[in-house]
Structure formats: C-alpha cells, structure tokens
ROGUBA-283580 format. One line per 2 residues: number of its first residue (from 1); their letters; for each residue y, z, x of N, C-alpha, C. Coordinates in pm, 1 decimal, decimal comma, padded with zeros to 6 digits. Example, Ala and Ser with C-alpha at 12.3 -4.5 7.8 and 13.67 -1.06 7.14 Angstrom:
# ROGUBA-283580
1) as) -00569,0 00780,0 01319,0 -00450,0 00780,0 01230,0 -00330,0 00780,0 01320,0 | -00225,0 00708,0 01285,0 -00106,0 00714,0 01367,0 00003,0 00787,0 01290,0
# end
This chain:
# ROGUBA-283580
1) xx) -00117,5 00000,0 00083,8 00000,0 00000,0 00000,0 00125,1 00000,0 00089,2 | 00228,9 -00080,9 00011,2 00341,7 -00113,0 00148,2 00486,2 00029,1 00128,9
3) xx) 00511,5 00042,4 00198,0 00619,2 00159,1 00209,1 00735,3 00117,3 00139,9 | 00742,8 -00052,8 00144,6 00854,3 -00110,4 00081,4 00896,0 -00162,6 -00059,8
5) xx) 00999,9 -00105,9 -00117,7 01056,2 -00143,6 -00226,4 01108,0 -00197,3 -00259,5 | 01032,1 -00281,8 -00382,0 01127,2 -00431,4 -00442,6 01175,4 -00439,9 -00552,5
7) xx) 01274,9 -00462,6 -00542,9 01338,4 -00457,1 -00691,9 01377,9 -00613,5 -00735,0 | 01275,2 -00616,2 -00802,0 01230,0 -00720,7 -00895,6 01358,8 -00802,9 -00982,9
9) xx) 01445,7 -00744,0 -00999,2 01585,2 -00785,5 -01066,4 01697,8 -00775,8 -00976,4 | 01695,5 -00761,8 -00841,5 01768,4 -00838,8 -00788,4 01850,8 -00982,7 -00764,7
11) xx) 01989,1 -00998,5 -00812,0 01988,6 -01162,4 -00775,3 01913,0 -01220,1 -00662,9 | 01877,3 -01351,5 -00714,5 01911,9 -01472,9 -00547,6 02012,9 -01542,6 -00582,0
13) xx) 02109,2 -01553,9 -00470,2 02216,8 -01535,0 -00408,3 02251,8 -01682,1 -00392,6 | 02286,6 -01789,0 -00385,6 02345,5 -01927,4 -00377,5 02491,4 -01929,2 -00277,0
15) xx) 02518,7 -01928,4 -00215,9 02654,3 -01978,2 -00130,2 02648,3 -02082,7 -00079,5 | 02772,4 -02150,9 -00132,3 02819,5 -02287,3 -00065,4 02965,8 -02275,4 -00040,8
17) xx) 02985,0 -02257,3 00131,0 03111,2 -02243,3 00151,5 03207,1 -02380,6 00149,9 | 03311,6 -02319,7 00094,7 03404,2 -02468,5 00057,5 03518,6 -02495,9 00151,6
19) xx) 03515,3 -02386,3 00289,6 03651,7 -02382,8 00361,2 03570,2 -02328,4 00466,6 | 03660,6 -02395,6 00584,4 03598,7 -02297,2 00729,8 03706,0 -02157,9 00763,6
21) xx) 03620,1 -02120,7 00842,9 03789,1 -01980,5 00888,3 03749,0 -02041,1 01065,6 | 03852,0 -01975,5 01076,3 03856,0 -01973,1 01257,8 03818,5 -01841,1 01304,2
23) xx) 03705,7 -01849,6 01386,8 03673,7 -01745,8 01484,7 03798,2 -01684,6 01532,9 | 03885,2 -01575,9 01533,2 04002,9 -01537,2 01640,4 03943,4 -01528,4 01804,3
25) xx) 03849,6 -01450,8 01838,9 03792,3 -01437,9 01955,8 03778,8 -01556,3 02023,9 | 03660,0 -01663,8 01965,7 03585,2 -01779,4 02036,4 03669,8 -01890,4 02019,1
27) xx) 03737,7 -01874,6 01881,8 03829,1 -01978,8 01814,0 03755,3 -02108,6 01802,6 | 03665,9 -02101,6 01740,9 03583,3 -02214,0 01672,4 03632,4 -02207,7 01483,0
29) xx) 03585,3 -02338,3 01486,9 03545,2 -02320,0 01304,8 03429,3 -02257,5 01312,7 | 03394,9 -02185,1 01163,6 03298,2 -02143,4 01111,4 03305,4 -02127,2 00942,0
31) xx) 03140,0 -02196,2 00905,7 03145,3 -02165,1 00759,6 03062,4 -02068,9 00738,0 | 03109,8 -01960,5 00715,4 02998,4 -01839,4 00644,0 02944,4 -01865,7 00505,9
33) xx) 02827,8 -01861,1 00539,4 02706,9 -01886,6 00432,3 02671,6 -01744,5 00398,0 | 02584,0 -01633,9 00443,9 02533,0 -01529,7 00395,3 02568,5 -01411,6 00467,8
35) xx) 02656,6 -01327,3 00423,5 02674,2 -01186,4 00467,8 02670,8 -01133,1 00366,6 | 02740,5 -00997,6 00390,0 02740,3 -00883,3 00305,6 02846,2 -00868,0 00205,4
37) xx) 02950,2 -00966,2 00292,9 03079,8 -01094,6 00170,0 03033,6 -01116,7 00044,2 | 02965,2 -01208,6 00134,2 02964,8 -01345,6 -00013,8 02762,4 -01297,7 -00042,4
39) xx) 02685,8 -01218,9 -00016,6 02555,7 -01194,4 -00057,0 02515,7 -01084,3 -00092,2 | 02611,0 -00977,7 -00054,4 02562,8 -00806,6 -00061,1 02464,4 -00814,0 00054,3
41) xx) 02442,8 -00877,2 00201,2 02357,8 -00888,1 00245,5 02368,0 -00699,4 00330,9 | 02289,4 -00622,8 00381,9 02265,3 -00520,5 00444,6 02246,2 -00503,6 00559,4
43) xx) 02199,8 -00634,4 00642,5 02176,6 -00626,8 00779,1 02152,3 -00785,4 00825,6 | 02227,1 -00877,9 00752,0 02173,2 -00991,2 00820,2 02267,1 -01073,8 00761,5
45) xx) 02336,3 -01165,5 00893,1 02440,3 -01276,3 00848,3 02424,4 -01448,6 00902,4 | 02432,0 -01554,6 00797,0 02393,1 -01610,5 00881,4 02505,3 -01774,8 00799,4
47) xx) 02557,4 -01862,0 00923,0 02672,7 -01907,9 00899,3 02655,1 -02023,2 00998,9 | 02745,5 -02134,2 00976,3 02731,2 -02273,3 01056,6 02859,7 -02239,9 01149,8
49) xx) 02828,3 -02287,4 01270,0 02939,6 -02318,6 01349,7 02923,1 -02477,4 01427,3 | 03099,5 -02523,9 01374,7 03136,4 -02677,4 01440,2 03184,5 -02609,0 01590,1
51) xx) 03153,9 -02689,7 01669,1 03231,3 -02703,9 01833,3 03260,6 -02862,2 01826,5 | 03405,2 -02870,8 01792,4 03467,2 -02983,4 01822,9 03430,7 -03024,7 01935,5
53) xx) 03448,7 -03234,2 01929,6 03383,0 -03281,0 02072,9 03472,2 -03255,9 02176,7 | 03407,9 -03222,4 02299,7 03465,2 -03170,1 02405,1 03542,1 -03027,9 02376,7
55) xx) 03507,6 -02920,2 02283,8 03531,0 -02807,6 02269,7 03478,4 -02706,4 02337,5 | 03514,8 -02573,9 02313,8 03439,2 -02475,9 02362,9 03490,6 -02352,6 02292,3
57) xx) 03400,8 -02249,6 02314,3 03434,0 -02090,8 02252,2 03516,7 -02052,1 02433,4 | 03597,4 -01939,6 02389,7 03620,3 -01863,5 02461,8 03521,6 -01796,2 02515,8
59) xx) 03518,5 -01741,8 02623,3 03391,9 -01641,3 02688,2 03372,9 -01514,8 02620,0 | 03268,2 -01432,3 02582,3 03259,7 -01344,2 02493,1 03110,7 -01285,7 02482,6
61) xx) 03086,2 -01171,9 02414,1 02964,4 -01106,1 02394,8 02976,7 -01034,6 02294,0 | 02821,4 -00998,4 02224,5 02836,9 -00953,6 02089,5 02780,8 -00831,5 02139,6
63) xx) 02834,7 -00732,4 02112,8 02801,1 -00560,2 02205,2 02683,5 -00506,5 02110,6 | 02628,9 -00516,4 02007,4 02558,8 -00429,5 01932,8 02478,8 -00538,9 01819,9
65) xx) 02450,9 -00656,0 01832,7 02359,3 -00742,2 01750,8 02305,3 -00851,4 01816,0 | 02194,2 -00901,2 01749,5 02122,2 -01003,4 01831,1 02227,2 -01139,1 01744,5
67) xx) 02160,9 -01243,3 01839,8 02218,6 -01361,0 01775,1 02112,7 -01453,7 01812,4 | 02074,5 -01551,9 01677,7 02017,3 -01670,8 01709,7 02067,7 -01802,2 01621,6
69) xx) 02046,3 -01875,2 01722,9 02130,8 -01994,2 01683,0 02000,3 -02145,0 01659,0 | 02025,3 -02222,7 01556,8 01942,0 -02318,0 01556,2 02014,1 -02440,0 01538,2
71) xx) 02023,2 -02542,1 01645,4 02121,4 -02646,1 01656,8 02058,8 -02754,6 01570,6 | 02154,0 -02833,5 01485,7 02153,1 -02921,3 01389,4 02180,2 -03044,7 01424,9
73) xx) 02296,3 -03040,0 01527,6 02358,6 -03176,5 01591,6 02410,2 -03132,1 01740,2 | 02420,5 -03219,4 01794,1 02515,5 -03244,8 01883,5 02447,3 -03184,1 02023,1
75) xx) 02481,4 -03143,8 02092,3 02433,1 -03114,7 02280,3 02538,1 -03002,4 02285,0 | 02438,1 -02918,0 02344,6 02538,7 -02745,0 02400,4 02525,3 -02675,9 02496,9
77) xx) 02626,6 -02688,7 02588,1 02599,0 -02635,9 02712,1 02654,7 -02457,6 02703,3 | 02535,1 -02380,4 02681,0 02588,0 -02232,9 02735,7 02563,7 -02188,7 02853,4
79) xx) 02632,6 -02128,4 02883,4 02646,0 -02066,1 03048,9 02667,2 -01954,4 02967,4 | 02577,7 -01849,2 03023,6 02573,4 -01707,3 03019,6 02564,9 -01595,0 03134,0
81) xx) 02581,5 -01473,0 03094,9 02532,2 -01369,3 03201,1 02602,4 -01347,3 03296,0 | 02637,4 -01194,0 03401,8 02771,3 -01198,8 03499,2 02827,5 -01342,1 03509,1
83) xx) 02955,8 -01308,3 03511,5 03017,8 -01442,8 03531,0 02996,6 -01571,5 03513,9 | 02923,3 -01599,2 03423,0 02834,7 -01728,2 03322,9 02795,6 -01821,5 03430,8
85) xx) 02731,5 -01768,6 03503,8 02663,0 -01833,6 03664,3 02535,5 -01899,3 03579,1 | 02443,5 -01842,6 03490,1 02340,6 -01916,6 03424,9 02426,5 -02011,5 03323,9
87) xx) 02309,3 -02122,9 03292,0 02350,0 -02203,1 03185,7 02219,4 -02225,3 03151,7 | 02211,0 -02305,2 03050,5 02084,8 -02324,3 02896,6 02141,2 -02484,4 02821,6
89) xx) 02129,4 -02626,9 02800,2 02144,8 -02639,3 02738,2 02077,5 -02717,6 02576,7 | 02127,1 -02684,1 02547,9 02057,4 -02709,2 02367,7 02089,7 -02810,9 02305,8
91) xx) 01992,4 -02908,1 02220,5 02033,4 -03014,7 02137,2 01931,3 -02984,9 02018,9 | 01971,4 -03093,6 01917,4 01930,8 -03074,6 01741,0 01740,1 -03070,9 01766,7
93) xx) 01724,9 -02955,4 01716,8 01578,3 -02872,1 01701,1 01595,9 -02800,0 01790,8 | 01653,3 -02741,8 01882,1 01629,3 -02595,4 01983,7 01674,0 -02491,5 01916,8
95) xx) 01602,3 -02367,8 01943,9 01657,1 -02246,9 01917,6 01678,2 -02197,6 02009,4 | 01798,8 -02090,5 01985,1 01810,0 -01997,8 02097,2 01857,6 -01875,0 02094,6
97) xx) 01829,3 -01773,0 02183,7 01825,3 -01658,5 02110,1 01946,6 -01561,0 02245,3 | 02088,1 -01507,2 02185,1 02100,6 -01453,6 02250,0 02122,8 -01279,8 02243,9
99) xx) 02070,2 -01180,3 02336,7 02033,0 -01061,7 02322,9 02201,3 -00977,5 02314,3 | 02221,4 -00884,8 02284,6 02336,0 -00801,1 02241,1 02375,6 -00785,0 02413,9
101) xx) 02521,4 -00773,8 02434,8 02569,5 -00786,0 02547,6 02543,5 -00884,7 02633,8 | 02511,6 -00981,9 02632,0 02476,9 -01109,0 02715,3 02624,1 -01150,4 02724,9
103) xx) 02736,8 -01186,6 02812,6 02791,6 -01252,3 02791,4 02793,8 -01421,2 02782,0 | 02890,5 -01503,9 02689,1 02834,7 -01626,2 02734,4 02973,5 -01669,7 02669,0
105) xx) 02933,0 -01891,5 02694,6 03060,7 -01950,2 02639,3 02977,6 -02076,9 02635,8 | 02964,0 -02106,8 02481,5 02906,3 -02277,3 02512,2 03016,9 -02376,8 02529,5
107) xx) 02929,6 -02460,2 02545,8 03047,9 -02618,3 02554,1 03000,4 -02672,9 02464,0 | 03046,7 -02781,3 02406,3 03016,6 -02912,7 02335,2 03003,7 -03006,1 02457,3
109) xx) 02879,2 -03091,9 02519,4 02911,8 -03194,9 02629,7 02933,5 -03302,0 02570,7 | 02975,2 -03330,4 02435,9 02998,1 -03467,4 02391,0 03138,9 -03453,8 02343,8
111) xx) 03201,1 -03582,9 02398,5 03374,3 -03575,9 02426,5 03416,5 -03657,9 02282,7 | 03297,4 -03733,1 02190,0 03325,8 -03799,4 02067,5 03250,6 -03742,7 01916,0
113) xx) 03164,5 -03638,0 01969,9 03100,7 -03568,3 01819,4 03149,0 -03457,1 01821,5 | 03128,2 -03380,1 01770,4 03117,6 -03237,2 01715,1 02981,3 -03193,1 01719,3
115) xx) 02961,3 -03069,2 01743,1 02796,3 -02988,6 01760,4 02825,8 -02951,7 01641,6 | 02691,1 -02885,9 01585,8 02693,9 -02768,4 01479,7 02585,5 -02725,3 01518,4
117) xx) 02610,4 -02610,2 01439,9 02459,5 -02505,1 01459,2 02458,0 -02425,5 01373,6 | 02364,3 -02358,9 01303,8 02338,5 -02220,6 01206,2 02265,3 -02127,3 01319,3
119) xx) 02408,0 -02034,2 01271,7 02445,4 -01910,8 01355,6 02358,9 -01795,7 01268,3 | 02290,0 -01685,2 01271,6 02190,2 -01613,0 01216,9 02255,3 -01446,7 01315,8
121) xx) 02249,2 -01348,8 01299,0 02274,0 -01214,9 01333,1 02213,2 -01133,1 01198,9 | 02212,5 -00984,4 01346,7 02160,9 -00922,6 01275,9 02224,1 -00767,4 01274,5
123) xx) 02317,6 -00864,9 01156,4 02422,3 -00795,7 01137,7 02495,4 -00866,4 01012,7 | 02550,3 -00778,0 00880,9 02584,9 -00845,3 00800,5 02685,9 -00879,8 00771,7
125) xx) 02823,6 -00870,6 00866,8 02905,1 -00821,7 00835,0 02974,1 -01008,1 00886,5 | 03049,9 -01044,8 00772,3 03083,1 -01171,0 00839,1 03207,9 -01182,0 00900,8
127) xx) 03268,5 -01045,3 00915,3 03398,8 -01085,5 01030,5 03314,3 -01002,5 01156,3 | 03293,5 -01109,8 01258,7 03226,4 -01095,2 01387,1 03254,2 -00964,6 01463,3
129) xx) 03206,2 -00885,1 01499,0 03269,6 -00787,7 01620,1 03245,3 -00858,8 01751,7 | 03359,8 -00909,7 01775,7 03317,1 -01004,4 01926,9 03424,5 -00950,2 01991,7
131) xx) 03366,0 -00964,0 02163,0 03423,2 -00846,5 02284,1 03461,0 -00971,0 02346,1 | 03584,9 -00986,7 02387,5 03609,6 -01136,4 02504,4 03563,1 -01058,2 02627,3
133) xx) 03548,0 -01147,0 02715,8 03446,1 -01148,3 02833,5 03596,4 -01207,4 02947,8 | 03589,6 -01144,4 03035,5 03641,1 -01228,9 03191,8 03551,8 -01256,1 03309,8
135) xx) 03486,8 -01364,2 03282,8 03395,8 -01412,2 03392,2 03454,0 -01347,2 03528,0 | 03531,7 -01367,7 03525,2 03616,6 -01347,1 03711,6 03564,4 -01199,8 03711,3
137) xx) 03595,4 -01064,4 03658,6 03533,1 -00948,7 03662,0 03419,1 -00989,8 03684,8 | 03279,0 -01026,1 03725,1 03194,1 -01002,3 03761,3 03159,2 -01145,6 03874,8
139) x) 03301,2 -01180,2 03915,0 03220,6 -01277,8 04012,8 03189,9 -01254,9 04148,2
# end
C-alpha cells in the first residue's frame, strides 16, 4: 500500500503562455508554462526558453535547485564550472542536466536562428532565484 495521497478531484491544469517575460539575471526570453503561478504547482516548474541567434545568458547559477533542460531547436554551447573553463554542447534531442550551484552561460552558436529549449526545475516558483556568477573570481 502506497504512503501517497491522491486526490482524485484535483484539476489538470492546461497553460498556454501568450507573452514571454525577460529573465532580469540571464536576460533571455522565457515562456512559463507550469509553476506554482499559473498551476498551483508545489515543487516543480517547467517553461521554454528562446536564445536569440548569436545570443547568450549572462553567467549565473541556480544556488538551491536542479535544472534540466531538453533542447527543441537550435545548437548550445554551455560552458560551465569555476570560471566556465568546461563546455557541453547541445542540439534538438539532448538533455541536460545542470546540478544546483554549477555555474554556467550558454551560447546560441547559430548567428541566424534562435535555440529553444524546455527548461524543467525543481522548484516551483516561476520567478527564478538566479545568483550572477563572475567567471574572473575563479580564474
């Protein structure tokens, strides 16, 4: 018998976002799809992000949630970790998973598309707690 309780009359939840907001931190677009906003979600948020072509986030880390990302379009170069000396990069079908305090900063390497990706945390809260990062401190 499971420990867990379901309540059977709960909504399911439908969101279709009709507007992007801007990241302040990374300063990307983003469309939030499921938080605790727009779903009553409790511990889990999960939202598209565009990286204009030839864009990028600011450098940054998420101090207290995981993040995984599953790319839809486009080519993404992240450089992570002290002073984003590692890099990773990702195109449409990769996942990737980054751990709480990792710092990082992707790129878009395409100078004529736009990337996207569905952004997933675990965390519900859809205004981000994001920490900017100064690579140079740890070079």
């Amino acid at each position: 018998m499971s420990d867990v309780l379901h309540d059977a009359r709960a909504p399911v939840i439908k969101v279709r976002p009709d507007r992007h907001e801007m990241a302040t931190t990374q300063r990307l677009p983003y469309f939030v799809g499921i938080s605790a906003g727009t779903a009553g979600t409790k511990g889990l948020s999960m939202y598209m992000v565009v990286v204009p072509p030839g864009g990028h986030a600011e450098p940054h880390f998420h101090a207290d949630y995981e993040t995984a990302i599953y790319m839809l379009e486009g080519r993404i170069e992240t450089r992570y970790g002290p002073g984003l000396r590692e890099s990773v990069v990702t195109e449409a079908g990769d996942f990737l998973f980054i751990p709480p305090g990792v710092p990082h900063q992707p790129f878009n390497l395409d100078d004529t598309a736009a990337a996207r990706a569905i952004v997933a945390r675990n965390h519900a809260d859809e205004h981000e707690r994001v920490v900017p990062y100064d690579p140079a401190a740890d070079a």
